[in-house]
C-alpha positions as CSV (number, residue, x, y, z in Angstrom):
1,X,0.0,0.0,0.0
2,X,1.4,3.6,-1.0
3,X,0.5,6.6,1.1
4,X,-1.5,9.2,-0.8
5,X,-2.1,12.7,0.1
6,X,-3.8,15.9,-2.4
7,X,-3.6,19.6,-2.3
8,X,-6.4,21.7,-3.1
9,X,-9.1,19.1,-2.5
10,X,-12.2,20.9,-3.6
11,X,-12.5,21.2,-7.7
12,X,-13.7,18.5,-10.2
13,X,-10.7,17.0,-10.5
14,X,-9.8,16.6,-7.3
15,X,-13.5,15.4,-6.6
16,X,-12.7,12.5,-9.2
17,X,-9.1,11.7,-7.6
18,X,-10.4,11.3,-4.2
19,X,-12.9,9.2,-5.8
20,X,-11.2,7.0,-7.6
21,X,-8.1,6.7,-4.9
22,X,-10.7,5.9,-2.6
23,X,-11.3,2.6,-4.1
24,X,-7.7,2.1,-5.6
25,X,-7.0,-1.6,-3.9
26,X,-3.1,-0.2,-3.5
27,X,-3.4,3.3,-2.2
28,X,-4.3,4.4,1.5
29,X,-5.4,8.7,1.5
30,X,-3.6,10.3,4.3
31,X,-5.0,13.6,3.8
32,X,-6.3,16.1,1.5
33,X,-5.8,19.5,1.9
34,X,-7.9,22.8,1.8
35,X,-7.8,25.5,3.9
36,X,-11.2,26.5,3.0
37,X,-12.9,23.4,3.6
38,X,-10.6,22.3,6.5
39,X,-12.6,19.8,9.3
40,X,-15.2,19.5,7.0
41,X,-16.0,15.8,5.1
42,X,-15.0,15.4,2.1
43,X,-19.0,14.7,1.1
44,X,-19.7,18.2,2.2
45,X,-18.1,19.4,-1.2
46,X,-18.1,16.2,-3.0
47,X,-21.9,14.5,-2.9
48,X,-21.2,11.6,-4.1
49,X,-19.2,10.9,-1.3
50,X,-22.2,10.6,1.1
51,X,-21.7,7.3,2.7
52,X,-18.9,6.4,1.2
53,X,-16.4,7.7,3.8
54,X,-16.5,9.9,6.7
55,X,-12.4,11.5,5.6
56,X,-12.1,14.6,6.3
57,X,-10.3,18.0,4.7
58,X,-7.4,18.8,6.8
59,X,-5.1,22.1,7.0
60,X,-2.1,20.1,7.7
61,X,0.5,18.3,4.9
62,X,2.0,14.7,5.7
63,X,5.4,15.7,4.0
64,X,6.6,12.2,3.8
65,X,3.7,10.3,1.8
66,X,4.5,8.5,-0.9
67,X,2.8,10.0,-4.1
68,X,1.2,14.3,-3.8
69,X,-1.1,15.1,-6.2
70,X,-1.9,18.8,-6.8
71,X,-5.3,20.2,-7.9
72,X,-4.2,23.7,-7.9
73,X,-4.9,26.7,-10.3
74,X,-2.9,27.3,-13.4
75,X,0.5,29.1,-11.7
76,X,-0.4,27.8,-8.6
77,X,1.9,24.7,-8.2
78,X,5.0,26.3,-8.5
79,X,4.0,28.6,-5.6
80,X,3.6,25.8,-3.4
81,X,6.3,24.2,-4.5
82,X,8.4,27.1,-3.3
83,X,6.8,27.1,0.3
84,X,6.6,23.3,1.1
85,X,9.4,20.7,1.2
86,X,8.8,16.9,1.0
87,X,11.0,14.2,1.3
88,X,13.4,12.8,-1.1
89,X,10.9,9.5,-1.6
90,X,7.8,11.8,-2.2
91,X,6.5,11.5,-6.2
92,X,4.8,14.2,-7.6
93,X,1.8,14.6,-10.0
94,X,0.3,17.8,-11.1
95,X,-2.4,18.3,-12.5
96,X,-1.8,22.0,-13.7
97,X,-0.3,23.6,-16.7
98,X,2.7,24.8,-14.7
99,X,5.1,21.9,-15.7
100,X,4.0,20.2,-19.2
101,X,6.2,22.1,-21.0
102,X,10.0,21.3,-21.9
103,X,11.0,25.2,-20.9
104,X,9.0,24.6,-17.3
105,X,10.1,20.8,-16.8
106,X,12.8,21.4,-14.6
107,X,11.8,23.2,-11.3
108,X,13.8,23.1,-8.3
109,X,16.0,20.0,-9.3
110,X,13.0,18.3,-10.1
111,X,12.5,16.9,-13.7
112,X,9.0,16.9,-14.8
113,X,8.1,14.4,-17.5
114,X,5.2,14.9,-19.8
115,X,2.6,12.2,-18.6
116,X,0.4,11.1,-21.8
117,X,1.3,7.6,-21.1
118,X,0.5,6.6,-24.4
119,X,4.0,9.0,-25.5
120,X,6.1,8.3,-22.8
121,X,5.1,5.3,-20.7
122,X,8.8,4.0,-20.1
123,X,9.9,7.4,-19.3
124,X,6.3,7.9,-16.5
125,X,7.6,4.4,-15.0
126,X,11.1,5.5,-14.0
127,X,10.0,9.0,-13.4
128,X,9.3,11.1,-9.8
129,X,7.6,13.9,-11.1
130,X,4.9,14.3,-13.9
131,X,3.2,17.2,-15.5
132,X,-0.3,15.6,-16.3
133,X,-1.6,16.7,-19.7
134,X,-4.5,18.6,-20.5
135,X,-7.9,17.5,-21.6
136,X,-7.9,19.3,-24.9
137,X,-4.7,18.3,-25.4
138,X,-5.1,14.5,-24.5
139,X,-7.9,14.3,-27.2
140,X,-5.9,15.7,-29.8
141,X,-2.5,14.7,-28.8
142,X,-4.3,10.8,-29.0
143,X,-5.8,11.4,-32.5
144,X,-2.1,12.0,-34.3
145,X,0.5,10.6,-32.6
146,X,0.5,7.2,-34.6
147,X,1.1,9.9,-37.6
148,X,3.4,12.0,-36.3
149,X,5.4,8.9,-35.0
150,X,5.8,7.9,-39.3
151,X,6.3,11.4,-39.8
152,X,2.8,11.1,-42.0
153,X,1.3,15.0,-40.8
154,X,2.4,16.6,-44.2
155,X,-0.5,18.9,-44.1
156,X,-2.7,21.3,-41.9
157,X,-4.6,20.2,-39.2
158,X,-7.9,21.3,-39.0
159,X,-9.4,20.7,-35.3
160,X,-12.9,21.1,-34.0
161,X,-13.5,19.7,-30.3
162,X,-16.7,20.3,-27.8
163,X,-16.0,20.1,-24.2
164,X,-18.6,19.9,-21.3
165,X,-18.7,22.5,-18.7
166,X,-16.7,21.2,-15.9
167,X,-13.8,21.7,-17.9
168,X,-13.9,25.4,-16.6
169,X,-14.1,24.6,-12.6
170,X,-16.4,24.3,-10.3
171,X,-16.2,28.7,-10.2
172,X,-19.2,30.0,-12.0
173,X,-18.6,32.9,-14.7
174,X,-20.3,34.8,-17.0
175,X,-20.4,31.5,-19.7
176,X,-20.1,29.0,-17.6
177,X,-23.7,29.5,-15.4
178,X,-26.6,26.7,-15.9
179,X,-28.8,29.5,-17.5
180,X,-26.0,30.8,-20.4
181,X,-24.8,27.0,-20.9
182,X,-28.0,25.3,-21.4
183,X,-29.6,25.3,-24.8
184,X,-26.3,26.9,-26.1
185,X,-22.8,26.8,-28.0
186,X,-20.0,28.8,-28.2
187,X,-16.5,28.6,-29.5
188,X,-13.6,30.3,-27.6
189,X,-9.9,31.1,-27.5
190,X,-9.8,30.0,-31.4
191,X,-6.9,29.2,-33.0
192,X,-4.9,30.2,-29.6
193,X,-5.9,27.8,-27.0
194,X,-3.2,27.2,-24.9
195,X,-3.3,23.6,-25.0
196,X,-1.7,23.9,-28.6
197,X,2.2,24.1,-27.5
198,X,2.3,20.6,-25.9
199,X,0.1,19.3,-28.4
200,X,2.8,20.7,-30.7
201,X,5.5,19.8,-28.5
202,X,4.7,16.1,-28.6
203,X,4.3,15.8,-32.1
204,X,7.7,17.1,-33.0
205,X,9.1,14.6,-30.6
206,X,7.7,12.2,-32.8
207,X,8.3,14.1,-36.0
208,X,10.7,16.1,-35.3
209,X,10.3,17.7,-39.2
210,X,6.8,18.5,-37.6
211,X,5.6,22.5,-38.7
212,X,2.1,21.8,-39.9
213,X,-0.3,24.5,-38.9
214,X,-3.3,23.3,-36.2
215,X,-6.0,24.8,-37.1
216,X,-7.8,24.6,-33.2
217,X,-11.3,25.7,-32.6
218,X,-12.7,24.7,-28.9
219,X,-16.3,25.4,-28.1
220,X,-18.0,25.2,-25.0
221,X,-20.8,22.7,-24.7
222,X,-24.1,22.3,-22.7
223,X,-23.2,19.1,-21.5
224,X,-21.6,18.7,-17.8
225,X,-18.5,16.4,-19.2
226,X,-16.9,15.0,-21.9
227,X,-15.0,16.0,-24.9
228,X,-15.7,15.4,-28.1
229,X,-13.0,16.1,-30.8
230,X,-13.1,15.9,-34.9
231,X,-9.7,16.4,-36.9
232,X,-8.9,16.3,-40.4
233,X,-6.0,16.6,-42.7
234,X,-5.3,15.4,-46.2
235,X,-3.6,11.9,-46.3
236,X,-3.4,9.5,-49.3
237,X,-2.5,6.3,-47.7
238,X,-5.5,3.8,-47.4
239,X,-7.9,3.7,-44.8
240,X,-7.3,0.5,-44.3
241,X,-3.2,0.6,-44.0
242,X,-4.0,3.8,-42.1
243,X,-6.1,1.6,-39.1
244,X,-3.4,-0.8,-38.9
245,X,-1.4,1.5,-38.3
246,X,-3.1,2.7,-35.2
247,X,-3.8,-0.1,-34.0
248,X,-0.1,-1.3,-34.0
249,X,1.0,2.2,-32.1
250,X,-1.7,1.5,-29.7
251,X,-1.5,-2.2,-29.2
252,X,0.2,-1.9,-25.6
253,X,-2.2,1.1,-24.5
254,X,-5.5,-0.5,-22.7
255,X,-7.3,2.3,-22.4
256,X,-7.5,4.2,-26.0
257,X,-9.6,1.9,-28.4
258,X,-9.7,1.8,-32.2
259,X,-13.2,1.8,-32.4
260,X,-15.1,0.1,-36.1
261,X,-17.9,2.5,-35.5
262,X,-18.5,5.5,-35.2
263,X,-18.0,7.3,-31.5
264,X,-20.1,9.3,-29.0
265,X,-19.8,11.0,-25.9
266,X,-22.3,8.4,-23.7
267,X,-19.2,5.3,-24.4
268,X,-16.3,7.6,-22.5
269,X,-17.9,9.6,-19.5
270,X,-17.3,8.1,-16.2
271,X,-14.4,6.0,-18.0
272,X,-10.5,6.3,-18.5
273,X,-10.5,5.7,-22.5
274,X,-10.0,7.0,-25.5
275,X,-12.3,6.0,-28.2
276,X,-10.9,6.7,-31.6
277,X,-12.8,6.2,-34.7
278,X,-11.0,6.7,-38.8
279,X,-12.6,7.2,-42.2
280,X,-11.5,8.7,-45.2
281,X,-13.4,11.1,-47.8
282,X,-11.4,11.1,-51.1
283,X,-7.9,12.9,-49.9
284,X,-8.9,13.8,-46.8
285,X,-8.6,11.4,-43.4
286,X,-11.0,12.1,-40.5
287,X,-9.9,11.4,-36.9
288,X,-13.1,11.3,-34.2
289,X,-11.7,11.0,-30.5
290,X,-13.5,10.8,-27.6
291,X,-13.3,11.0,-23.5
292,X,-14.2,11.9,-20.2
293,X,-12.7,15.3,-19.6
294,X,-12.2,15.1,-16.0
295,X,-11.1,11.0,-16.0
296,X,-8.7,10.6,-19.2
297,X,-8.5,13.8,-19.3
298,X,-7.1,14.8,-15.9
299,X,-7.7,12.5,-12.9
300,X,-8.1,9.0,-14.1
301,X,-5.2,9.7,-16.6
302,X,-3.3,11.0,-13.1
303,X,-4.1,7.7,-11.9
304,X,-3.0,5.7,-14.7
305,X,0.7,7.9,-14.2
306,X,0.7,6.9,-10.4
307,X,-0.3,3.3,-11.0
308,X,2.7,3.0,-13.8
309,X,5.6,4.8,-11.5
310,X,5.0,2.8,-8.6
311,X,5.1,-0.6,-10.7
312,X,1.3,-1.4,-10.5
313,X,-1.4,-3.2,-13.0
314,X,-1.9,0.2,-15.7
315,X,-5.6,-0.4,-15.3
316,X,-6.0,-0.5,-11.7
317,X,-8.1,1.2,-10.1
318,X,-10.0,2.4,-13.7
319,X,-11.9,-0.3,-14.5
320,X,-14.6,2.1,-14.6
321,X,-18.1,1.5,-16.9
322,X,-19.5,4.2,-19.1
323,X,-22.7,5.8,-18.0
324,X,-24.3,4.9,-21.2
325,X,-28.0,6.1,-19.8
């Protein structure tokens, strides 16, 4: 059993971490802090909890557990980085943009690798720390890499993904309200989301001729989670040489699927996959990729990094089933 503890315990993603590490059969939670919520259970913030466990927030840090994960705001991890010291044994797994990219990897002596397992699984198993990707960026990053990694992304991406809406925090603002979400759609940050440079970064590790133009447009939807992602660009190999070629890269990854038919949201939420789906129209190769923004997309991919690094089963802990109805 491996000692577990969280910092800033009160978002979505931390409400899916302490769920799933609840019920991880090789992981014991020592504590998860929040100053706001401090003394209070941890089923006063997340509901789901009620009954499950009668844990509680705390305002103190157990500097010697085995794996920290940090829930904090974009900027926020260094900051506490900076303040708080943990022991030489302690592995680290953020969850925040502060790390993922090759100019922020190394902070303090400590060498962040980029954790999309799926790139860089034997680097996550020797590794101490690990910059979790982002959701976004998981989808997308998923839907190319067998091309990039046969240097086959020639032309422009074009990108078009839908997220739900607790993949802007638990913090309501002016677009993310029940009454401006529901019965809507929006597109935002286009063409500059800032998911783009580790998408980009990944790909030239594969490719490292890579300088294709992503053509990215993210849109907001009026669902609570999921992401749902559509990519094309103009490729003249077969469909069928083109499938087999995924499903070689991906023949050691259990939890992104080549799928025969088509995808939809309802098969990924509440699960730590990937479903992928290929078809061609004349020239032109179109990608579908699918999953749960706040599992495979932050938390359950988190947990998938944690169960690699300390040696266990990749898939335990997520052998989660869609909730289909």
């Amino acid at each position: 059993m491996i000692e577990v503890g969280i910092i800033g315990g009160a978002g979505y993603t931390a409400g899916e971490l302490i769920r799933l590490l609840l019920n991880h059969p090789k992981v014991t939670l020592n504590f998860v802090y929040s100053t706001s919520s401090s003394g209070q259970n941890l089923s006063a913030i997340h509901h789901d909890l009620v009954g499950e466990t009668e844990f509680k927030f705390s305002n103190q840090i157990n500097s010697s557990v085995d794996v920290l994960f940090l829930c904090l705001g974009h900027g926020n991890s260094k900051t506490f980085l900076e303040n708080n010291t943990f022991s030489d044994h302690t592995k680290i797994i953020d969850l925040s943009h502060d790390f993922r990219l090759n100019a922020s990897a190394n902070f303090q002596a400590k060498q962040f690798i980029y954790g999309l397992p799926e790139l860089n699984k034997n680097k996550i198993t020797n590794a101490n720390y690990i910059a979790n990707p982002g959701c976004f960026a998981t989808a997308i990053q998923l839907a190319l890499l067998p091309l990039a990694a046969q240097n086959m992304i020639q032309s422009s991406v074009h990108i078009n993904a839908v997220t739900g809406a607790t993949g802007a925090g638990t913090k309501p603002s002016a677009t993310t309200h029940f009454t401006w979400r529901d019965n809507n759609f929006s597109h935002y940050k286009a063409f500059e989301h800032q998911h783009l440079s580790e998408i980009k970064e990944s790909l030239i590790a594969l490719q490292d001729t890579f300088d294709s133009e992503l053509n990215f447009i993210p849109n907001r939807g009026n669902f609570s989670r999921g992401i749902f992602a559509t990519l094309y660009l103009e490729l003249e190999e077969s469909l069928e040489d083109i499938i087999s070629l995924y499903k070689s890269y991906y023949k050691n990854a259990p939890f992104t699927i080549i799928s025969k038919n088509e995808v939809h949201l309802k098969q990924v939420v509440n699960t730590n996959k990937c479903l992928l789906h290929l078809t061609k129209h004349n020239n032109k190769l179109l990608i579908t990729s699918a999953i749960d923004n706040l599992l495979k997309g932050a938390s359950g991919q988190a947990i998938q990094n944690m169960n690699l690094m300390f040696g266990f089963e990749e898939q335990e802990g997520l052998k989660l089933k869609a909730n289909y109805f």
